[in-house]
C-alpha positions as CSV (number, residue, x, y, z in Angstrom):
1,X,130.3,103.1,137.4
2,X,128.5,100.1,136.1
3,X,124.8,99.7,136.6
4,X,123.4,96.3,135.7
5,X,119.8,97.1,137.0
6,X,117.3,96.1,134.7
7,X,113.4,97.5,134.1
8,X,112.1,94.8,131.0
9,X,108.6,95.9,131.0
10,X,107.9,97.7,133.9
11,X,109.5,94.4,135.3
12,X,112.4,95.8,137.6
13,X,115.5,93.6,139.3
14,X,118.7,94.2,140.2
15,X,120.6,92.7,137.0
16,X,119.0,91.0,134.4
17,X,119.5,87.5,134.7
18,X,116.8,85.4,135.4
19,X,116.6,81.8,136.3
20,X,114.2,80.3,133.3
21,X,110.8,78.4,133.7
22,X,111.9,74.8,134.4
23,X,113.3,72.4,137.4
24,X,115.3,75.0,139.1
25,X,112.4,76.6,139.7
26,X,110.0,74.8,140.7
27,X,109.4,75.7,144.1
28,X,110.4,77.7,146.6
29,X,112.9,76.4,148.1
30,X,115.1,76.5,145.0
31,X,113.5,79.9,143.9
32,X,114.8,81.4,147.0
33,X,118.4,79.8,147.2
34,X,118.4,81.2,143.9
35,X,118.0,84.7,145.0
36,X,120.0,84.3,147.3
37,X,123.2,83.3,145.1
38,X,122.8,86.7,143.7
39,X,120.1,86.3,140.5
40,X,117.8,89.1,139.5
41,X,115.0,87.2,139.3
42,X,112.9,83.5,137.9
43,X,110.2,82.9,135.7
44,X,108.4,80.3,138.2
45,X,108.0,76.8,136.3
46,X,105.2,76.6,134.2
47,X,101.8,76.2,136.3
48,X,98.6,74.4,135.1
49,X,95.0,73.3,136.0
50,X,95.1,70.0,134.5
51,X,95.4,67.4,137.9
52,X,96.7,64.6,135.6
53,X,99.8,65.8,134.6
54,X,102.2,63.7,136.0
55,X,106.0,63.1,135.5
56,X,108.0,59.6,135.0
57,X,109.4,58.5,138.4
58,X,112.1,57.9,136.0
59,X,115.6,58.9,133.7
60,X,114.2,62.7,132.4
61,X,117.0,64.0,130.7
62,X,119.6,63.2,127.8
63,X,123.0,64.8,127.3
64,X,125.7,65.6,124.6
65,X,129.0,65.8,125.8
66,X,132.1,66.9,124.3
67,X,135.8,66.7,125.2
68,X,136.6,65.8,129.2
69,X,132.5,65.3,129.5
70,X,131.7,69.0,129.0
71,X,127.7,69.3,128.6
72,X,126.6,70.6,125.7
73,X,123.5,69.5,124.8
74,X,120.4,68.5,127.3
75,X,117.3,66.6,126.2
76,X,114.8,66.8,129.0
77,X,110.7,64.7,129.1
78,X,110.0,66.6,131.9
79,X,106.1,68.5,131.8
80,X,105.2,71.4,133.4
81,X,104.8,71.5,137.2
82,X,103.0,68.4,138.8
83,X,102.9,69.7,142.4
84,X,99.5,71.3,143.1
85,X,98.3,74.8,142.1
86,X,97.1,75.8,145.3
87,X,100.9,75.2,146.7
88,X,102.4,77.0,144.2
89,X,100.6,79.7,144.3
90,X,101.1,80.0,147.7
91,X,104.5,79.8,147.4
92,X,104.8,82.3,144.9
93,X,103.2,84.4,147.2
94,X,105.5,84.4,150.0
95,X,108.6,85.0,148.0
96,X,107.6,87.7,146.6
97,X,106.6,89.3,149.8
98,X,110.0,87.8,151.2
99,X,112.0,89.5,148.4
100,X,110.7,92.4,147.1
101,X,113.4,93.7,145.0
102,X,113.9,90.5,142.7
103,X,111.6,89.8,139.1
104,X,109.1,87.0,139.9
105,X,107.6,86.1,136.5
106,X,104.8,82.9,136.8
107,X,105.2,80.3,133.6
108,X,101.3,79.7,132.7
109,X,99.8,76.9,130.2
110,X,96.3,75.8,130.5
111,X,94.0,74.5,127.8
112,X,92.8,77.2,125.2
113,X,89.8,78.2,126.8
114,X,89.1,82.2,127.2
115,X,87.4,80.5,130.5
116,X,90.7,79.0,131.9
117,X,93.0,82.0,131.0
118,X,90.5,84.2,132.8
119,X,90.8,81.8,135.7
120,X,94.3,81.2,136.4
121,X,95.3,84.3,135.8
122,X,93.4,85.9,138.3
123,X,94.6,83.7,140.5
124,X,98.1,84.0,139.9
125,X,97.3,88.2,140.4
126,X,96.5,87.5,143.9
127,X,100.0,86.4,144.2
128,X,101.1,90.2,143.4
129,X,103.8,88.4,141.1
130,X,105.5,90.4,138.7
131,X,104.2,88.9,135.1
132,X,103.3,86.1,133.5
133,X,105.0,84.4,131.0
134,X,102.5,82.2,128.2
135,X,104.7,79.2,127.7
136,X,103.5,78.6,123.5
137,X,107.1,76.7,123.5
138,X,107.3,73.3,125.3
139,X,107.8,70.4,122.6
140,X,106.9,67.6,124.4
141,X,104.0,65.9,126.4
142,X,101.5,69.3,126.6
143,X,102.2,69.4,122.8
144,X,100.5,66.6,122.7
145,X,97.8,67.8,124.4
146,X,97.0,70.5,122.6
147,X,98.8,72.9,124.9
148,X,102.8,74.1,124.5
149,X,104.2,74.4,121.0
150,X,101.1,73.2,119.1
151,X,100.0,76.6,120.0
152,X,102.9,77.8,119.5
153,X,103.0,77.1,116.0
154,X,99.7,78.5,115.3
155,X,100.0,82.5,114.6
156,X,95.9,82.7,115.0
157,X,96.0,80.6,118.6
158,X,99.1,83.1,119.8
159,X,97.2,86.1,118.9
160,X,93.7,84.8,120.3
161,X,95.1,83.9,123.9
162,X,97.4,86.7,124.1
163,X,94.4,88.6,124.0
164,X,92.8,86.8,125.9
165,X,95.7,87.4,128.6
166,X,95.6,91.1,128.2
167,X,91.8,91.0,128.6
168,X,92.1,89.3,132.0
169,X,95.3,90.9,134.0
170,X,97.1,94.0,134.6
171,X,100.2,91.7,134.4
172,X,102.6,92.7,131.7
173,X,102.7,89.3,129.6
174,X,105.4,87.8,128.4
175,X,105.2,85.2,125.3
176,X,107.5,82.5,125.1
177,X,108.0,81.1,121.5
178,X,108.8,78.3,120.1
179,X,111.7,77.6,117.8
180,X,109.9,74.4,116.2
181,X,108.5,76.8,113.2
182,X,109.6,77.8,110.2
183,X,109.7,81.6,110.1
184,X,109.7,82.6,113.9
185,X,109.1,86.3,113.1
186,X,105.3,84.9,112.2
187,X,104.3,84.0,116.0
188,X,106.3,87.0,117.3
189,X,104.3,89.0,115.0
190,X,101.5,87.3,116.1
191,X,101.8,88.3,119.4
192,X,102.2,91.5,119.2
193,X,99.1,92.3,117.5
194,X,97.8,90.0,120.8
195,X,99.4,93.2,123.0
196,X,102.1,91.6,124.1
197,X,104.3,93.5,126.1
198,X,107.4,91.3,125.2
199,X,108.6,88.1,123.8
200,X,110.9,85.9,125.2
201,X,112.9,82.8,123.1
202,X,113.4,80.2,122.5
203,X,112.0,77.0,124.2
204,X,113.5,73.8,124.1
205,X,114.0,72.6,120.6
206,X,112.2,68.9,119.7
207,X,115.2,66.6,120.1
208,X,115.8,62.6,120.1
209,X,119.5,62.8,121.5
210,X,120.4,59.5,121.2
211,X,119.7,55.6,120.9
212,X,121.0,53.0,123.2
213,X,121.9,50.9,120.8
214,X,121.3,47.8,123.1
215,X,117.9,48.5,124.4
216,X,117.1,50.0,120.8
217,X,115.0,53.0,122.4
218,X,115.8,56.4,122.3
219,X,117.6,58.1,125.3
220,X,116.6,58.5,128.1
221,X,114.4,55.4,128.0
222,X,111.6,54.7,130.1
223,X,110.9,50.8,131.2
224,X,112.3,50.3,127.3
225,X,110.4,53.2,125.4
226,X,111.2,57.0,124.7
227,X,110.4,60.3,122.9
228,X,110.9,63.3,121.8
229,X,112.0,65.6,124.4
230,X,113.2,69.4,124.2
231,X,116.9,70.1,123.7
232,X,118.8,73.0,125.3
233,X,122.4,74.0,126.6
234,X,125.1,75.4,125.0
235,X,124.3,73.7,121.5
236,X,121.3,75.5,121.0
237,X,122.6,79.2,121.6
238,X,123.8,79.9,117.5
239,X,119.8,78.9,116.8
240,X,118.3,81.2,119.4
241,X,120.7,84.4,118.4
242,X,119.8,84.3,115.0
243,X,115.7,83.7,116.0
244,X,116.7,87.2,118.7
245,X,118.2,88.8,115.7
246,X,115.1,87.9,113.4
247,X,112.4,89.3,115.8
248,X,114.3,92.6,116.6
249,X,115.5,93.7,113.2
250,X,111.7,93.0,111.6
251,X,110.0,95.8,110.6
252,X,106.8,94.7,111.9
253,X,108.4,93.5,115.4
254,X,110.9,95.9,115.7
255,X,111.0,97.8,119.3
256,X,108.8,94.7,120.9
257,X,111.3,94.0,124.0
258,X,112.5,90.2,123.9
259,X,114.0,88.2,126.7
260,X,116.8,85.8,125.3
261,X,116.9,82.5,125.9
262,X,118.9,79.3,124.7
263,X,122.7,78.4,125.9
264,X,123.4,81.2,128.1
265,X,126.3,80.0,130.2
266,X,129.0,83.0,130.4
267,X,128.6,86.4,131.1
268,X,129.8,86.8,127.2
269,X,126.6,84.6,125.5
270,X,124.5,87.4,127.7
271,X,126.5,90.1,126.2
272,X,125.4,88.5,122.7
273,X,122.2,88.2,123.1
274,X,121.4,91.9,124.5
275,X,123.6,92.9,121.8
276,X,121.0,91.4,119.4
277,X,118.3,93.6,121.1
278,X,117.6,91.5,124.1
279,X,116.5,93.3,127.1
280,X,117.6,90.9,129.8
281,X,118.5,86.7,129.4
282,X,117.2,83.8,131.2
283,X,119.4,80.9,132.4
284,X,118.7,77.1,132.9
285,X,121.2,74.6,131.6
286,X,124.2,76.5,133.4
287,X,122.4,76.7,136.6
288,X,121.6,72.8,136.4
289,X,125.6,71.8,135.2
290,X,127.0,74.0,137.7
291,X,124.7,75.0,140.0
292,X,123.2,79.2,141.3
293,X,126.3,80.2,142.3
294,X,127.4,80.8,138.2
295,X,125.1,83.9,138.3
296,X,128.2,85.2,140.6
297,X,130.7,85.1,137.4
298,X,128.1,86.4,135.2
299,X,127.5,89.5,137.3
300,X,131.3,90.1,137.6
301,X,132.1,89.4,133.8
302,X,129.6,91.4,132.5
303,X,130.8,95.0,134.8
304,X,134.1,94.4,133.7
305,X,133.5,93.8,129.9
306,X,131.1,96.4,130.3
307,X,133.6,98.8,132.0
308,X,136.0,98.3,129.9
309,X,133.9,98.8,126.6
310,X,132.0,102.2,128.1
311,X,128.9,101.6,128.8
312,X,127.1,102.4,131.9
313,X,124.0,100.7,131.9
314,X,122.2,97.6,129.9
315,X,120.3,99.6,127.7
316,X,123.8,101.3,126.5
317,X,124.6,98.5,123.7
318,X,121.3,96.2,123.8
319,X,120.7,95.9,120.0
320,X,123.8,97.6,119.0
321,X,124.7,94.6,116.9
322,X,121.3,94.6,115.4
323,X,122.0,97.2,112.1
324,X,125.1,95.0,111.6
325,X,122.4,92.0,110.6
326,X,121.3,91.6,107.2
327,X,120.6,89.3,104.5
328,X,123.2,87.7,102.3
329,X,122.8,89.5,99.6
330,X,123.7,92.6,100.6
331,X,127.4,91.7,101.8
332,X,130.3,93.1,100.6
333,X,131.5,90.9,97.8
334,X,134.5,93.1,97.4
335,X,135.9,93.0,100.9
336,X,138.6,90.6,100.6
337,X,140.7,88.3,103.7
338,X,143.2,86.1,103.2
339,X,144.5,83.5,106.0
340,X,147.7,84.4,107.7
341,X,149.8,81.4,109.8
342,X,151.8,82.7,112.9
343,X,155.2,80.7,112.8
344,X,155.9,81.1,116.2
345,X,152.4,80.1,117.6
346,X,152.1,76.7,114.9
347,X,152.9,73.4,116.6
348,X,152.8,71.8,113.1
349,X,150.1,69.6,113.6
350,X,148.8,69.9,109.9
351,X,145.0,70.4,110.8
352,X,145.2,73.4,108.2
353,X,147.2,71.7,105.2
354,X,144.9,68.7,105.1
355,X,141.5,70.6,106.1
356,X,142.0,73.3,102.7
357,X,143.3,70.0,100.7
358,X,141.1,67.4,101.1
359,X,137.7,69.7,101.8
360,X,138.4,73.2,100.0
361,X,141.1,75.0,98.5
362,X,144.5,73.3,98.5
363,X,145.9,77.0,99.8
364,X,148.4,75.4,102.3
365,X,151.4,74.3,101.9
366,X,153.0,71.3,103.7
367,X,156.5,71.1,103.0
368,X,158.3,74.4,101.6
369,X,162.0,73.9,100.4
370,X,161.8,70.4,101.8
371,X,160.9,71.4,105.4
372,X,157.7,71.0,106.6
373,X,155.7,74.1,106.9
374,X,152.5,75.5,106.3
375,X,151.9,78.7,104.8
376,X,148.7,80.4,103.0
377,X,149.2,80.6,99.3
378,X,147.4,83.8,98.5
379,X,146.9,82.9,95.0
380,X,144.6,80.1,96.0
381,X,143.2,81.1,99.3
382,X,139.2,82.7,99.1
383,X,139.2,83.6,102.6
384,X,137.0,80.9,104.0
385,X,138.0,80.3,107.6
386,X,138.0,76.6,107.6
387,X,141.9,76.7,108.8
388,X,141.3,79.0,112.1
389,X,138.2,76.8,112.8
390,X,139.9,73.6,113.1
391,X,143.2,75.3,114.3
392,X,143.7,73.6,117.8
393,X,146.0,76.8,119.0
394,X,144.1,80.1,119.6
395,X,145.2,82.9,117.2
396,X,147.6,80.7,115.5
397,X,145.8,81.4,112.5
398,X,144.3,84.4,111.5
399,X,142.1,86.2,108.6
400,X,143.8,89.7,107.8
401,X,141.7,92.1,105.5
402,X,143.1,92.9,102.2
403,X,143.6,96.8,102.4
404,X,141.5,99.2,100.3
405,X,141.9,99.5,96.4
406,X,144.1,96.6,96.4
407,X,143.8,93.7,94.0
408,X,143.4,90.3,95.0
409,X,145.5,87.6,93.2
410,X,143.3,85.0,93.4
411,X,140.2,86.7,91.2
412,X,141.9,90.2,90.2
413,X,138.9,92.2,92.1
414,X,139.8,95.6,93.6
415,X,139.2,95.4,97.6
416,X,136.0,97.8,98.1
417,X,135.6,99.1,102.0
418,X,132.1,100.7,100.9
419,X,128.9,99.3,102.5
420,X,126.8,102.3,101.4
421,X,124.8,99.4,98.7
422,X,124.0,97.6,101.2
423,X,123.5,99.5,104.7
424,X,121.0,101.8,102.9
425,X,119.2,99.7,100.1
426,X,115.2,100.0,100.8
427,X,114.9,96.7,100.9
428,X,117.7,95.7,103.5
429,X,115.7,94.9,106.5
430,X,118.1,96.5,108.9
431,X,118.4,99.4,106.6
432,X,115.9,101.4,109.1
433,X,117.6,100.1,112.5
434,X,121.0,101.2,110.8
435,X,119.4,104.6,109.9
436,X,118.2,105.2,113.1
């Protein structure tokens, strides 16, 4: 049996997808259709004390799409929460008397002030909500106001106001990072010497999606001006992985429980991020390109992957992948793959051929005896990938392993399988996490 309940901090819902602090849930009316389409539980949208925020009565987001109009991207100018405190608050309160059993995390930003910490959080304890979450992320707007990611980006400010947080509530307190910094293992650090009980990442990254190019503004324009914004969706998940992987292999951060955030969309992108260490995920993008009912897939898909695999619960393969993460220079550089071209599955296209001869290797043939064909010339190929990437047929292409103690043709090295240099060197960051 399959058990997808989740306790993240204390923090306890039935499965551990949570609807992230933005639009879809903002109040309660969407927090509770939400609950009831099956999620475990929300992070409420960020809540305030400043009475002049106040959004555009206009275009908020911008969009990358792909092929057939898929979203992949979102730019959103939206600020935190302009409806009063007082009502959401209130709000907050009733569902979580109404629905007991779900997480019900509030989003929190306020000037930093011990004063206004101290403040809103005992307010937001009357609620009896679950947690707070201190949003150090958003890009846009707050930034500017000295709120958000200019926080964020600030090690000293993360630390002084998680403390500050920790001071004031029984809450456990949740710090949301930004991924506009160089090194995020810094703030993450930073808030754990705060007493943080957990991380979560990443906020929206600082994004102009596009210009339209007969306005001349940026996208989405505004009465003929634009700005910055914070990007999301499906585009950002590669980014936020590695920043999960970062935080969770880190000596100094390793063990501090992380909720992942950034392109979850299938049941599969959850699986990779708890496989990173990640103790649960929150959603947005997905819910807002295809509304609460998605959480019903992602439930299914990850029992039956999960099922299959043989584990039980969550906490069966979160940060199983997490050894398997190290720097570059401790790969293998004698495990050896060469390409390999299924006959049957190639539709002759020539994406492979002219991919490896114009941009990398020339180790595909075109034409062989005067029929057009493409194979791997061993000799020449260094095992790049670039063919199966741009392959439009799914396992056409594939990179096979050279076996053990053979010798490749192309350099004359002998194929090593042994990782022991590198899974054990004392200064391979996930040379502890492996050991243990």
């Amino acid at each position: 049996m399959v058990d997808l309940r989740s306790d993240f901090v204390g923090i306890k819902s039935p499965n551990p997808f949570w609807l992230a602090s933005a639009p879809p849930t903002d109040k309660e009316y969407n927090v509770v259709r939400a609950y009831k389409a099956g999620w475990g539980g929300v992070v409420w949208k960020t809540l305030g004390e400043d009475p002049n925020v106040v959004n555009v009565n206009g275009p908020r987001y911008g969009a990358i799409h792909g092929k057939d109009r898929q979203l992949i991207g979102l730019n959103n100018i939206e600020l935190i929460t302009d409806r009063p405190l007082e009502v959401n608050l209130q709000e907050i309160k009733r569902v979580k008397r109404d629905w007991k059993d779900r997480a019900l995390v509030v989003s929190l930003m306020v000037p930093c002030e011990e004063a206004n910490w101290a403040a809103i959080l005992k307010r937001v304890e009357e609620t009896e909500a679950d947690g707070v979450e201190l949003n150090f992320g958003c890009p846009h707007g707050m930034s500017e106001r000295g709120m958000g990611s200019a926080v964020g980006q600030v090690p000293e400010y993360i630390e002084m106001v998680t403390r500050w947080a920790k001071k004031h509530t029984r809450m456990p307190v949740i710090v949301k990072l930004t991924p506009n910094i160089t090194d995020v293992r810094k703030p993450a650090q930073a808030a754990k010497r705060g007493g943080a009980d957990a991380v979560s990442l990443i906020n929206t990254i600082n994004s102009i999606v596009g210009v339209d190019l007969d306005r001349m503004a940026p996208t989405p324009t505004i009465d003929g001006k634009g700005s910055h914004g914070g990007y999301c969706g499906p585009a950002v998940k590669p980014i936020a992985l590695n920043m999960v992987a970062e935080i969770a292999r880190d000596p100094e951060t390793y063990g501090l429980p992380i909720s992942g955030i950034g392109g979850v969309t299938t049941w599969r992108d959850a699986a990779e991020f708890i496989a990173l260490g990640a103790g649960n995920v929150q959603v947005c993008t997905a819910a807002m390109t295809y509304g609460f009912k998605i959480v019903e897939e992602m439930i299914e898909g990850l029992k039956d992957w999960m099922g299959g695999a043989g584990y039980e619960r969550i906490s069966d393969f979160s940060g199983r992948a997490v050894p398997n993460v190290t720097d570059w220079r401790y790969l293998n550089l004698n495990y050896i793959a060469k390409a390999k071209i299924d006959e049957d599955l190639c539709i002759k296209c020539g994406r492979c051929h002219i991919a490896c001869e114009d941009t990398s290797h020339q180790a595909i043939t075109s034409m062989v005896d005067g029929v057009r064909k493409f194979e791997v010339i061993d000799e020449e190929c260094v095992g790049c990938n670039l063919c199966v990437s741009v392959c439009p047929v799914e396992n056409c292409i594939t990179m096979e392993p050279m076996a053990t103690g053979t010798v490749d043709p192309r350099t004359g090295r002998t194929v090593s399988g042994d990782y022991a240099n590198w899974t054990t060197h004392p200064n391979n960051p996930s040379a502890r996490i492996a050991a243990e």
